[in-house]
C-alpha positions, 0 to 999 in steps of 0.5 A: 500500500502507498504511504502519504509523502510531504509535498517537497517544495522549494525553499523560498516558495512562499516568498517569490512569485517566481518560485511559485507563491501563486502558481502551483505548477512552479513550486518543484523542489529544487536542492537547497544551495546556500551555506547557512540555508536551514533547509540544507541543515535540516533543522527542525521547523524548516522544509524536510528535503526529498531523500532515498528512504522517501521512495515508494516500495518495489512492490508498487513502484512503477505502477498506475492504479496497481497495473504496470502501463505499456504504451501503446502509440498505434494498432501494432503496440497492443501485441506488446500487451501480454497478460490483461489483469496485470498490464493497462494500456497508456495511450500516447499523445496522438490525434483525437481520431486516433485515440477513439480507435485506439480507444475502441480497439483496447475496449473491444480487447478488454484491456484497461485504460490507465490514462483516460481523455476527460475532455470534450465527448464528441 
C-alpha cells in the first residue's frame, strides 16, 4: 500500500512569485544551495528535503492504479500487451481520431485504460 509523502517544495516558495507563491505548477523542489540555508541543515521547523528512504516500495513502484502501463502509440503496440489483469494500456499523445480507435480497439480487447481523455465527448 502507498504511504502519504510531504509535498517537497522549494525553499523560498512562499516568498517569490517566481518560485511559485501563486502558481502551483512552479513550486518543484529544487536542492537547497546556500551555506547557512536551514533547509540544507535540516533543522527542525524548516522544509524536510526529498531523500532515498522517501521512495515508494518495489512492490508498487512503477505502477498506475496497481497495473504496470505499456504504451501503446498505434494498432501494432497492443501485441506488446501480454497478460490483461496485470498490464493497462497508456495511450500516447496522438490525434483525437486516433485515440477513439485506439480507444475502441483496447475496449473491444478488454484491456484497461490507465490514462483516460476527460475532455470534450464528441
Amino acid at each position: 500500500m502507498k504511504r502519504n509523502k510531504p509535498i517537497f517544495l522549494r525553499q523560498g516558495w512562499d516568498r517569490y512569485l517566481r518560485l511559485g507563491k501563486k502558481v502551483k505548477r512552479l513550486r518543484k523542489w529544487r536542492g537547497a544551495k546556500g551555506g547557512d540555508s536551514k533547509t540544507r541543515l535540516k533543522e527542525n521547523g524548516y522544509a524536510i528535503r526529498p531523500t532515498i528512504g522517501w521512495g515508494s516500495a518495489h512492490a508498487i513502484r512503477n505502477k498506475v492504479r496497481g497495473m504496470t502501463p505499456v504504451r501503446v502509440e498505434n494498432m501494432n503496440d497492443f501485441a506488446k500487451v501480454t497478460d490483461k489483469k496485470t498490464q493497462g494500456v497508456m495511450i500516447a499523445h496522438v490525434g483525437r481520431k486516433n485515440r477513439t480507435a485506439l480507444t475502441a480497439k483496447a475496449n473491444e480487447m478488454g484491456i484497461r485504460i490507465l490514462n483516460k481523455y476527460k475532455g470534450n465527448k464528441q
